[in-house]
N, C-alpha and C positions, 0 to 999 in steps of 0.2 A: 466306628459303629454308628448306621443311621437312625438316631431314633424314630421311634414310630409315635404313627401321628393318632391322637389323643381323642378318640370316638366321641366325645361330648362337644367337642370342637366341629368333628365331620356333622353332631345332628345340628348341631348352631348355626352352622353355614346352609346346610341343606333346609333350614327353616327360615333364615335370610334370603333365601334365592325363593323360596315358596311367594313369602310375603313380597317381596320384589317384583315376581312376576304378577300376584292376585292387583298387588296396586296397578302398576301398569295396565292391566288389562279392563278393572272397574273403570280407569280413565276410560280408554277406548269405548267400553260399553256406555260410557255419558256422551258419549258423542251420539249416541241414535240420538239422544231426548232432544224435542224441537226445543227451538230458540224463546218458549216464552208458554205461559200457559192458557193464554189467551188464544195464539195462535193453533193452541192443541184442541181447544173445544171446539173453534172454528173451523177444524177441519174435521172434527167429528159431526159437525153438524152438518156441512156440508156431505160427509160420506155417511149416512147412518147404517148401523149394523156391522160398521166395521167394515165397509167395503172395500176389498184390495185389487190392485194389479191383476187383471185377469189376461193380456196377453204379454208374451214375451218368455213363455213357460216353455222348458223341454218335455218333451212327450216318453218318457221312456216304453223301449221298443224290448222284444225278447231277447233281440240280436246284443242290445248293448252286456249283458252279464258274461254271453259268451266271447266277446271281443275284450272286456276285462279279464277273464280266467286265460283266455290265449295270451296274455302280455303278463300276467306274472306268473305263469306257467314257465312262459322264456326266459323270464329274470330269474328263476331257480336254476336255471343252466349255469349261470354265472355266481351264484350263489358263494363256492366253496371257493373261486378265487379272489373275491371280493373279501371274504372275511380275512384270508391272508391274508390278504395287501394290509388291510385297515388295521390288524392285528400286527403286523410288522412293522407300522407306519404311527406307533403311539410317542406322544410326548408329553411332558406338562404342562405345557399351554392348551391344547386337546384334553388332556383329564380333566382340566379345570373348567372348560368353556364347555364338556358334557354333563361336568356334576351338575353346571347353571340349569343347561337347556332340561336335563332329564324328569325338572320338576317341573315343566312346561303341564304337565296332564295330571296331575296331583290333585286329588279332589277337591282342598281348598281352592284351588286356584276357578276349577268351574263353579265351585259354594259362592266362591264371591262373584264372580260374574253374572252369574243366575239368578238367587237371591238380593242380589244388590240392584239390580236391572228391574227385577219386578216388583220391589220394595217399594222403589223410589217411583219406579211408575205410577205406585198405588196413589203412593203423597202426592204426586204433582199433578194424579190424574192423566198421562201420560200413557196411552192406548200402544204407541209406537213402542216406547221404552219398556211399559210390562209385556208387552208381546215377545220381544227381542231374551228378557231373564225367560220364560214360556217353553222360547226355541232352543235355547243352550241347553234347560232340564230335557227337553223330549227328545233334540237330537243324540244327547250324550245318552239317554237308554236305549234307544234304536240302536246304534253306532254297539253300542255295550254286547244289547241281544245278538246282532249278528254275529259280534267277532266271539261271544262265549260257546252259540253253537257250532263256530267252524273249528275252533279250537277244540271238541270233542269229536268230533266227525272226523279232523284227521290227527290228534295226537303228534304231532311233530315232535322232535326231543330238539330242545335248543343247543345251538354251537355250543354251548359250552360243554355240553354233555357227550356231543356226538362230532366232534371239532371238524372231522374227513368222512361226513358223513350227510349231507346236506339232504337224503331222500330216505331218512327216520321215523316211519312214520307208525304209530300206533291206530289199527285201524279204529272208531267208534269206541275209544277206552282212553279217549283226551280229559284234561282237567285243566284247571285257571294257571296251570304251571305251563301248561303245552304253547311250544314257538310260533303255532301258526291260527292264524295272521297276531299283529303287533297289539295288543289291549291300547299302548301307550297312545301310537301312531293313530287308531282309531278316534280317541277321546281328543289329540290336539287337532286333528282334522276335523274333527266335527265342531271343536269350539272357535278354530281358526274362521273354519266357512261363515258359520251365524256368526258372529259378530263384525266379520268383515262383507258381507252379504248385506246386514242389516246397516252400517256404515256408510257403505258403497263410495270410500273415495281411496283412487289407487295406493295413496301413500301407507295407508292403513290396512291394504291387500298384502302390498308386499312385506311389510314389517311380520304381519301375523302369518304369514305361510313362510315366513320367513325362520319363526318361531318353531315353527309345525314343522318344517322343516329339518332345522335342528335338532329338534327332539326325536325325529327320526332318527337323524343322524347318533345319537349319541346311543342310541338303542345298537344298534350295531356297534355301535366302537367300543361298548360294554360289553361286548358278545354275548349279550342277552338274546339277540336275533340275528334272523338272517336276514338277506335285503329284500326278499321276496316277501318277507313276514310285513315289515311297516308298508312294503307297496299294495299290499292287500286292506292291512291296517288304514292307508292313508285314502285310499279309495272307499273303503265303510263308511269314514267319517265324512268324507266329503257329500257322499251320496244319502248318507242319515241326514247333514243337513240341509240337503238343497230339496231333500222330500217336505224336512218339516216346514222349512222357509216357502215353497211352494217353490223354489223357482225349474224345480224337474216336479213332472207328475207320474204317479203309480197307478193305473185307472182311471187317470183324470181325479182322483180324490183330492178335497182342496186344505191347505193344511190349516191347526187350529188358528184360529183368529184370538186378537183381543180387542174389546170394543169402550166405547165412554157410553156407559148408560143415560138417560134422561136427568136424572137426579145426581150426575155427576161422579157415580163408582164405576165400576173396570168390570165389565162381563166377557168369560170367557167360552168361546163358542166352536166347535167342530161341526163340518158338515161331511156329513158322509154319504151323499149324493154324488154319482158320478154318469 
């Protein structure tokens, strides 16, 4: 007889893996803050108001949303034999290395990165670092909005529910339960992008979409989603935050800033001029 495993044990680990990820990732978000606070005012002073990067931005065009719906349109063809496979294809070393990744998108883990980012900005006076906690909050509810409206637009019933059935769909009668697009895949993409955006060094690209990745991954191999779900999912987030980071523009609209005021506090500014 196999015993079964001891649910106070499954939330202990899955709060181990929470904390695991929130540390690792506060590291990474210390990595925006410049090297000294001397050097921060200095370059506040030199850029007043908060001056950013204004070329090297993508323009977004009409064309690009429907050049995304064409490519996870396609992946929905493959959908039903993909979950097979993955579905056929389980062990415990996979159970285990998706319980890890699945708390990749767990709101602690954007609480600490967010809050923690813009905290310490405040202390250190750090324009770059409370900007970056800023991007994580504003990406992660853009990223949220879009995926909570397509989730009731098309109601999808998830593999689990509908296993040989991958084009289930509830028209305009979807809820926070419905498969399409991935809630998960949304929020680590969009916290993947900002903090490896704000970063900007490869090794810290790929570890974090590395993550985001994973946590895709593990949405599926839980047959909580289809593949189409997180590719929709992973694309929201990514696009939530490369609007809010500025480095795509909607309009030309420029995303919020954070600034060192005269007297040495943190003002934070949107313009909405385009």
């Amino acid at each position: 007889m196999t015993p079964s495993k001891s649910p106070f044990g499954s939330t202990r680990r899955r709060r181990t893996h929470r904390a695991g990820i929130a540390l690792a990732m506060a590291s990474l978000v210390l990595a925006v803050s410049r090297p000294g606070l001397a050097q921060s005012e200095a370059t506040a002073e030199a850029e007043p108001d908060s001056v950013r990067q204004e070329d090297g931005f993508v323009s977004l065009q009409w064309w690009h949303p429907l050049v995304a719906g064409a490519a996870v349109g396609a992946v929905m063809l493959v959908d039903e034999p993909v979950q097979e496979f993955v579905q056929d294809h389980r062990s415990e070393f996979k159970d285990d290395l998706a319980d890890i990744f699945e708390e990749f998108h767990q709101p602690e883990v954007v609480g600490v990165a967010s809050i923690g980012a813009m905290s310490l900005g405040l202390v250190l006076r750090d324009a770059k670092l409370a900007e970056t906690g800023v991007q994580i909050l504003t990406a992660y509810g853009l990223a949220s909005g879009m995926m909570i409206a397509t989730k009731w637009a098309f109601g999808r019933d998830r593999p689990n529910v509908t296993p040989d059935d991958a084009f289930s769909f509830n028209w305009f009668e979807g809820g926070s339960d419905s498969s399409f697009p991935s809630g998960a895949a949304a929020v680590s993409f969009s916290l993947a992008t900002t903090v490896a955006d704000a970063v900007d060094k490869p090794v810290v690209t790929v570890l974090l979409y590395t993550g985001a990745t994973l946590n895709a991954w593990s949405r599926v191999y839980s047959n909580k989603h289809w593949l189409s779900d997180v590719a929709l999912g992973a694309i929201y987030g990514i696009t939530a935050a490369k609007i809010v980071n500025g480095h795509w523009r909607l309009w030309g609209w420029k995303p919020p800033t954070v600034g060192i005021a005269g007297d040495g506090g943190i003002v934070l500014g949107y313009n909405i001029r385009h």
